[in-house]
PyMOL commands that place a pseudoatom at each C-alpha (Angstrom):
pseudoatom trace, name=CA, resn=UNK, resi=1, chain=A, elem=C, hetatm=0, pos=[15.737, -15.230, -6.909]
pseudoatom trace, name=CA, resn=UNK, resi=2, chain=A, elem=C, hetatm=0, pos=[17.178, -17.661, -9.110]
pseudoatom trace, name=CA, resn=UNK, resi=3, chain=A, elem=C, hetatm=0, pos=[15.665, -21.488, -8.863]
pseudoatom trace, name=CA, resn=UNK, resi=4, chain=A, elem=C, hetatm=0, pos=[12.083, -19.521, -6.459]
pseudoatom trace, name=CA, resn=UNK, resi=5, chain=A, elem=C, hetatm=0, pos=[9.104, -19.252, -8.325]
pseudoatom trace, name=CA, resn=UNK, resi=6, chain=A, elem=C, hetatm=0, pos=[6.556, -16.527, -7.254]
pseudoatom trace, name=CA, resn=UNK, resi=7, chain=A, elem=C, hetatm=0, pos=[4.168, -19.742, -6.103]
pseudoatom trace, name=CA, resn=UNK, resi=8, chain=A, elem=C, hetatm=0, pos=[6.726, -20.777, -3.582]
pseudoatom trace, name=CA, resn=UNK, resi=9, chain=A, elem=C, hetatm=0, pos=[5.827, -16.914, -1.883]
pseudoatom trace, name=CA, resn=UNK, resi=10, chain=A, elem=C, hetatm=0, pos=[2.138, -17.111, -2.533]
pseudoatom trace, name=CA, resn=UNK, resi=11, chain=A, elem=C, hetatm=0, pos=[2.601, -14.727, -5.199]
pseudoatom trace, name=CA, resn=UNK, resi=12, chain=A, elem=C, hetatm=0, pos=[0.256, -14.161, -7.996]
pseudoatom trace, name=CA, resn=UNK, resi=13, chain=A, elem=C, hetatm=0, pos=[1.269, -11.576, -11.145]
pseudoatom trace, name=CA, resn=UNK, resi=14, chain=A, elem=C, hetatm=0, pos=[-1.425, -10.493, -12.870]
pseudoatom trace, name=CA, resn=UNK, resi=15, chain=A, elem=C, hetatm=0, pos=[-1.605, -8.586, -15.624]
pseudoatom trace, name=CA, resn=UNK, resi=16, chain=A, elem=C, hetatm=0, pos=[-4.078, -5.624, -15.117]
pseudoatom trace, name=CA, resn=UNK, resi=17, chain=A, elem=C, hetatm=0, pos=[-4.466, -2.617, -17.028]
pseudoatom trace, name=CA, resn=UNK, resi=18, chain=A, elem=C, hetatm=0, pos=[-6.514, 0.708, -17.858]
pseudoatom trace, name=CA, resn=UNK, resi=19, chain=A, elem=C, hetatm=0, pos=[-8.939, 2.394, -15.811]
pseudoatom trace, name=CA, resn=UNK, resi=20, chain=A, elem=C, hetatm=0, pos=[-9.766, -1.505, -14.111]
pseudoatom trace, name=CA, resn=UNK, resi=21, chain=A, elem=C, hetatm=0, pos=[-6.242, -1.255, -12.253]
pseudoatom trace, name=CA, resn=UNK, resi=22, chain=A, elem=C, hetatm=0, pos=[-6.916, 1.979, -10.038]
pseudoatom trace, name=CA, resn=UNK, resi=23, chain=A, elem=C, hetatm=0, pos=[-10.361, -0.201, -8.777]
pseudoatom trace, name=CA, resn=UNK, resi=24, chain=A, elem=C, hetatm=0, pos=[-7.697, -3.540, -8.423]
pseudoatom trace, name=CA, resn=UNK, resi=25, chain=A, elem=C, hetatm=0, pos=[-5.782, -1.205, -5.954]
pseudoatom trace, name=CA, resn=UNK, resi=26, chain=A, elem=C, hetatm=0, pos=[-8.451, 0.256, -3.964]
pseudoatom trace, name=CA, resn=UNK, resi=27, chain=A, elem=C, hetatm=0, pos=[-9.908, -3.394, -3.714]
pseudoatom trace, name=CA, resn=UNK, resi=28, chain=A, elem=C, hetatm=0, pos=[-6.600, -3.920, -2.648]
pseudoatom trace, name=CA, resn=UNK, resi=29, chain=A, elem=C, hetatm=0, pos=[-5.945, -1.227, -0.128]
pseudoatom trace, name=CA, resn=UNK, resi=30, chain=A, elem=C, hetatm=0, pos=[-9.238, -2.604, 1.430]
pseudoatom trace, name=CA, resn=UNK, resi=31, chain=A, elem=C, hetatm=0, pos=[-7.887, -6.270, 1.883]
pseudoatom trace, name=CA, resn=UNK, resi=32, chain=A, elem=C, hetatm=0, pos=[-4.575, -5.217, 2.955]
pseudoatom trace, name=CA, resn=UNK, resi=33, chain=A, elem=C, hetatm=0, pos=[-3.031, -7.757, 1.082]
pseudoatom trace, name=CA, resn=UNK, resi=34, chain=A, elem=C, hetatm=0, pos=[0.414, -6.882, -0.173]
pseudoatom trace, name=CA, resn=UNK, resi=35, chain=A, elem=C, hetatm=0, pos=[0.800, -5.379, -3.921]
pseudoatom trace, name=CA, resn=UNK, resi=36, chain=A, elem=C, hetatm=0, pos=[4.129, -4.924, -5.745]
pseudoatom trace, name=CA, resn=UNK, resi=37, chain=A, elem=C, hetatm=0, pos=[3.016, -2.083, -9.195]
pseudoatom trace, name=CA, resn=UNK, resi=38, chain=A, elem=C, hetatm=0, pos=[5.683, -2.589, -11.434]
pseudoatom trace, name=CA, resn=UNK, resi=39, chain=A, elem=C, hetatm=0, pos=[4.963, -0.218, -14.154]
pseudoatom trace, name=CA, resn=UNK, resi=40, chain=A, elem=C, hetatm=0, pos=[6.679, 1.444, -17.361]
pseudoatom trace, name=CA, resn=UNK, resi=41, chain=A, elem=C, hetatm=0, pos=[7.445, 5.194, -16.924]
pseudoatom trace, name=CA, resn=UNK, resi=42, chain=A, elem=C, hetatm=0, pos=[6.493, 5.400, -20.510]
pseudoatom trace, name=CA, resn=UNK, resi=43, chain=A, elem=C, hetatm=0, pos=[8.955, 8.167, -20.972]
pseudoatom trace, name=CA, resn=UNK, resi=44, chain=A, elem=C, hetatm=0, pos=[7.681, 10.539, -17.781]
pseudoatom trace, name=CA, resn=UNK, resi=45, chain=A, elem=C, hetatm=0, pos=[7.980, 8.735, -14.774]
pseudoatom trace, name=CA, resn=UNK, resi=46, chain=A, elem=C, hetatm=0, pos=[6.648, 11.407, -12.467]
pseudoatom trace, name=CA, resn=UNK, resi=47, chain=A, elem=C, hetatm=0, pos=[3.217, 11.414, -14.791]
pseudoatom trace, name=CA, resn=UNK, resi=48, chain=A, elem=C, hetatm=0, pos=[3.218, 7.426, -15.272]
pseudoatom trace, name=CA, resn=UNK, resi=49, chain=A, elem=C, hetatm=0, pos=[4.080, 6.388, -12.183]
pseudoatom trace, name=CA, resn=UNK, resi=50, chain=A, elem=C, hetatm=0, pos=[4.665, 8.656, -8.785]
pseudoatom trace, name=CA, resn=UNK, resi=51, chain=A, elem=C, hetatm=0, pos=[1.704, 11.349, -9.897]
pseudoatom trace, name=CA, resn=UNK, resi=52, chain=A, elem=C, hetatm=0, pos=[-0.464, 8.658, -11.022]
pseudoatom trace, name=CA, resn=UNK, resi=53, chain=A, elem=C, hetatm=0, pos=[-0.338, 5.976, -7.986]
pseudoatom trace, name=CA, resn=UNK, resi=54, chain=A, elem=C, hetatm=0, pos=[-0.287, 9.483, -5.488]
pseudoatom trace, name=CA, resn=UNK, resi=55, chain=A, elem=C, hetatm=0, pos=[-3.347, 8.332, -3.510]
pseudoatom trace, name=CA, resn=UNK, resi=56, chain=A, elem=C, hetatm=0, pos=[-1.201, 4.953, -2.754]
pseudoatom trace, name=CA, resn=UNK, resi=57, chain=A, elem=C, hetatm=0, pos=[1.893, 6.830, -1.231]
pseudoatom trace, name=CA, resn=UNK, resi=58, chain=A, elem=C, hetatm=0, pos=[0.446, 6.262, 2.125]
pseudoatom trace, name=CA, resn=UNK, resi=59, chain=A, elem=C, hetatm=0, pos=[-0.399, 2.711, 2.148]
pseudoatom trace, name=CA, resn=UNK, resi=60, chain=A, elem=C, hetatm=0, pos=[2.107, 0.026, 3.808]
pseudoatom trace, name=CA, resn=UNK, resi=61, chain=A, elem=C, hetatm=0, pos=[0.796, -2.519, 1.861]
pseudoatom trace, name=CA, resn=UNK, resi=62, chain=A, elem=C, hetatm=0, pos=[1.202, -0.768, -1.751]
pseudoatom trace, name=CA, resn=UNK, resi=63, chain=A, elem=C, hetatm=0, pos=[4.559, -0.224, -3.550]
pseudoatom trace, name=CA, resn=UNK, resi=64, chain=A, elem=C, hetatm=0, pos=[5.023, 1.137, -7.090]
pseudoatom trace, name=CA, resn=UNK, resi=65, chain=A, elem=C, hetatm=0, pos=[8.447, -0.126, -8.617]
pseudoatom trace, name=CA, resn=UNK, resi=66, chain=A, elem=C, hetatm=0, pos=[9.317, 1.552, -12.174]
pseudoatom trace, name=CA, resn=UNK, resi=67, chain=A, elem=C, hetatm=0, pos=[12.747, 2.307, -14.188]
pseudoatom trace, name=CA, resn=UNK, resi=68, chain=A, elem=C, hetatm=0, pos=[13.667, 5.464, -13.285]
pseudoatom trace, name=CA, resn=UNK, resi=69, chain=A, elem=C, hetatm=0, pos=[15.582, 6.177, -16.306]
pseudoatom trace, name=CA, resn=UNK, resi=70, chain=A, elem=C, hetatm=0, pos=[13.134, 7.494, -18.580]
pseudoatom trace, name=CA, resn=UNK, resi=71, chain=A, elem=C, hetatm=0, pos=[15.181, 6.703, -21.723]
pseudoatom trace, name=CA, resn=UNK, resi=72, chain=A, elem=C, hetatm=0, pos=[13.970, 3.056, -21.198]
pseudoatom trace, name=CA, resn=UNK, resi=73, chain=A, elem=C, hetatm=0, pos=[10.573, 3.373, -21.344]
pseudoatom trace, name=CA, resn=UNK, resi=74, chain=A, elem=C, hetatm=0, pos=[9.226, -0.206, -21.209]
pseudoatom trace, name=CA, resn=UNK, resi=75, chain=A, elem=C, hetatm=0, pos=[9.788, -2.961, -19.794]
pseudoatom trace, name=CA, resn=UNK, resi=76, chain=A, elem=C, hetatm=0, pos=[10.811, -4.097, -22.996]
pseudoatom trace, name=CA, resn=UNK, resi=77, chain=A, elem=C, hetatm=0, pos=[13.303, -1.142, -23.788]
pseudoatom trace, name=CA, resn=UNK, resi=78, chain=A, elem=C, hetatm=0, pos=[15.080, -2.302, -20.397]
pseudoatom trace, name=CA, resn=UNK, resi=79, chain=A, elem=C, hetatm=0, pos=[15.402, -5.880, -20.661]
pseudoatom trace, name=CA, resn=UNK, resi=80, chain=A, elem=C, hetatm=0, pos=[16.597, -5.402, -24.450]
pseudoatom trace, name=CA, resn=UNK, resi=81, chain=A, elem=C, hetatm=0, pos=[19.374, -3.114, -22.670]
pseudoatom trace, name=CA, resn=UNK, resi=82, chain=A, elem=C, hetatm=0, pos=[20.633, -5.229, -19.800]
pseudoatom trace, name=CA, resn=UNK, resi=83, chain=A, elem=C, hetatm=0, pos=[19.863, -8.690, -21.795]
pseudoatom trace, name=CA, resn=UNK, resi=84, chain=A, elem=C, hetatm=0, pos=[20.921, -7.191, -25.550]
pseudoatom trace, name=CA, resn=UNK, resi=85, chain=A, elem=C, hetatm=0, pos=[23.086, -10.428, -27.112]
pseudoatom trace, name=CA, resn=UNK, resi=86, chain=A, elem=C, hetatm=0, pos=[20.847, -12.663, -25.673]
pseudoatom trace, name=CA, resn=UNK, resi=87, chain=A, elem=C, hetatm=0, pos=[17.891, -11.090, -27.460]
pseudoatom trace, name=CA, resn=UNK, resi=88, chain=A, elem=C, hetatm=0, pos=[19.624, -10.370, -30.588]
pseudoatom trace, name=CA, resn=UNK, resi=89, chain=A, elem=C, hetatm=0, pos=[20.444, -14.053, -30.531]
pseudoatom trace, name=CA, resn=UNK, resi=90, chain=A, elem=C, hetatm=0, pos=[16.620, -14.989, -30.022]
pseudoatom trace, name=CA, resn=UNK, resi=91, chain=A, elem=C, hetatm=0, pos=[15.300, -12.392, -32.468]
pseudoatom trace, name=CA, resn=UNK, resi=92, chain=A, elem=C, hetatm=0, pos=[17.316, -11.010, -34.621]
pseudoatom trace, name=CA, resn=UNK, resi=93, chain=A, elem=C, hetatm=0, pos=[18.255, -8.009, -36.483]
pseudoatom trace, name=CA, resn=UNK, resi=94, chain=A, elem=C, hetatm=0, pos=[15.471, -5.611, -34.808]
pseudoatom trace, name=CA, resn=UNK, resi=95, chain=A, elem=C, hetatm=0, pos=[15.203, -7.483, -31.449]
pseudoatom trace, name=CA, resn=UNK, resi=96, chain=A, elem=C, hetatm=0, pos=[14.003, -4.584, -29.883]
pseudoatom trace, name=CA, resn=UNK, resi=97, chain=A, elem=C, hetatm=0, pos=[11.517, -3.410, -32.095]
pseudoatom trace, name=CA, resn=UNK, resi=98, chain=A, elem=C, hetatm=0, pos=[10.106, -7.161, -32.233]
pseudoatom trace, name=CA, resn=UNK, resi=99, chain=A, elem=C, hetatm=0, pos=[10.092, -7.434, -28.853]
pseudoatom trace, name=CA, resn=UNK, resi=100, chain=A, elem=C, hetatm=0, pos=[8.182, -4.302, -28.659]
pseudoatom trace, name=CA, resn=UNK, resi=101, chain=A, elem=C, hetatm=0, pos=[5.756, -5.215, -31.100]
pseudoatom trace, name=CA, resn=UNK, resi=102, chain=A, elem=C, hetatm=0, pos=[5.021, -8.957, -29.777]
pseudoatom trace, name=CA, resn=UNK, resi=103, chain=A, elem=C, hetatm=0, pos=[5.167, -8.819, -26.403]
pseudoatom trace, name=CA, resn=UNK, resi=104, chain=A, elem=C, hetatm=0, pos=[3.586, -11.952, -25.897]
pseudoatom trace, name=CA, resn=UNK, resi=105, chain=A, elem=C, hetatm=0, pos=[5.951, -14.302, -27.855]
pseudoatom trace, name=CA, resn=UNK, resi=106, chain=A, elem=C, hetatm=0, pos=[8.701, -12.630, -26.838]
pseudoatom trace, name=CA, resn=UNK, resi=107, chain=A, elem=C, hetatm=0, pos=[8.224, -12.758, -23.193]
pseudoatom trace, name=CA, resn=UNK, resi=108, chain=A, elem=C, hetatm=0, pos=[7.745, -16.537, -24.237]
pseudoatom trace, name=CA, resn=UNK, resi=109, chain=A, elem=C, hetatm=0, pos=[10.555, -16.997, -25.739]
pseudoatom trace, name=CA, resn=UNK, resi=110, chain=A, elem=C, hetatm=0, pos=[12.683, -15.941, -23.206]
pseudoatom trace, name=CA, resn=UNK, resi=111, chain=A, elem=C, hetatm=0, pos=[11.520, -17.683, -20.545]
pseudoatom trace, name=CA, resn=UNK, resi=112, chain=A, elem=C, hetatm=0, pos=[11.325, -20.839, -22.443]
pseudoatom trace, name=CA, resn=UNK, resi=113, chain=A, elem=C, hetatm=0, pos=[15.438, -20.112, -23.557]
pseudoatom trace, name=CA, resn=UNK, resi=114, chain=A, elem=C, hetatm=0, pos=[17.672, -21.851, -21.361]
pseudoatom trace, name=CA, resn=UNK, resi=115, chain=A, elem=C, hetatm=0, pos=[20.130, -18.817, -20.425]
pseudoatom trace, name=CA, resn=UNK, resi=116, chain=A, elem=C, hetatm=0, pos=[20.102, -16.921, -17.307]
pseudoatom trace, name=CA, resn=UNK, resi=117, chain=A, elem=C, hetatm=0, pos=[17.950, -13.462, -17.760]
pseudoatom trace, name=CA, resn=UNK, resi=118, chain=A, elem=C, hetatm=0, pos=[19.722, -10.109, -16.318]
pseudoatom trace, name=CA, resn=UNK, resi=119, chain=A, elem=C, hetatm=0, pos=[16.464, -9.537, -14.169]
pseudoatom trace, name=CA, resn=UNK, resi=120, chain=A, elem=C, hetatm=0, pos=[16.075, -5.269, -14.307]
pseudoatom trace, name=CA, resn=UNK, resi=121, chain=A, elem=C, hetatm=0, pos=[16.952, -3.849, -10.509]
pseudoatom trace, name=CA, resn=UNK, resi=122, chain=A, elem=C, hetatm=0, pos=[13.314, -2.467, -10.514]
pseudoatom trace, name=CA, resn=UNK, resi=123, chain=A, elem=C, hetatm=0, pos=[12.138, -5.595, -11.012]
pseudoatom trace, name=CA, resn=UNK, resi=124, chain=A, elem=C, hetatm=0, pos=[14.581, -7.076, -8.023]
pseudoatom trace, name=CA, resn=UNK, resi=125, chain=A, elem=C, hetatm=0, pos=[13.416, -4.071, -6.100]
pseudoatom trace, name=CA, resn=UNK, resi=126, chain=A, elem=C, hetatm=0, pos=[10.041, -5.099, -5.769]
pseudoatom trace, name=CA, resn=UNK, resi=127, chain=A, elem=C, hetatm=0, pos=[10.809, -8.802, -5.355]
pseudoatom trace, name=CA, resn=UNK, resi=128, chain=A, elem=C, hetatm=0, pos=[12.763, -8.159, -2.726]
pseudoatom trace, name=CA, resn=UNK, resi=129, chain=A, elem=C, hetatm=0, pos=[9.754, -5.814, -1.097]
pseudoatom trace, name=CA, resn=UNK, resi=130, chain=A, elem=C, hetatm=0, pos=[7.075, -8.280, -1.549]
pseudoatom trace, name=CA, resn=UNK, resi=131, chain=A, elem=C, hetatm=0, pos=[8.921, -11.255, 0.354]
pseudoatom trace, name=CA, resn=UNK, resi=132, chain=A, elem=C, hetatm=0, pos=[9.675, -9.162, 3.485]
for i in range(1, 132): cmd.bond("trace and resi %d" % i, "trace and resi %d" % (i + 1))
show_as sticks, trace
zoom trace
């Protein structure tokens, strides 16, 4: 939502990754506080992220969001896509591949730019889920 930050929701995003995010879920499942996975399918999104977060597909209070299309892999790959002249402005020749291979500036550097970002409908998707 455009002008709502995730505090305004008592949302916090955190970053959380490797074999520490399975035991961040069942912590999770135990509080039965609300958590919103959004994941990359990584090129195989039955492997990456409906196989993997199987012992969640039960829970009311977990929700895995991912790009279906497998073609755009990251979360990178897909905001390149729907926000391409807008990077290529920012970055340059090789957006993509410098977006890829700094995440952290990038994702900086867009939200310090002052033009609306095409938000990816995953993304929206679990938004949307986390506020009901």
């Amino acid at each position: 939502v455009v002008g709502h930050t995730p505090e305004m929701d008592d949302v916090h995003v955190i970053d959380v990754r490797g074999l520490s995010f399975l035991r961040y879920l069942e912590i999770a499942k135990l509080t039965g506080g609300k958590v919103a996975v959004i994941t990359d399918n990584d090129g195989d999104a039955q492997k990456h992220c409906v196989d993997k977060y199987s012992a969640y597909s039960g829970d009311d209070n977990i929700e895995v969001f991912y790009e279906p299309d497998t073609a755009k892999r990251t979360f990178e790959t897909v905001l390149y896509t729907d926000n391409g002249t807008l990077c290529d402005t920012l970055f340059g020749t090789g957006a993509q591949e410098y977006m890829l291979n700094n995440k952290t500036e990038a994702a900086f550097k867009l939200l310090s730019q002052e033009q609306l970002i095409t938000t990816p409908d995953y993304i929206k998707r679990a938004i949307k889920w986390i506020r009901e």
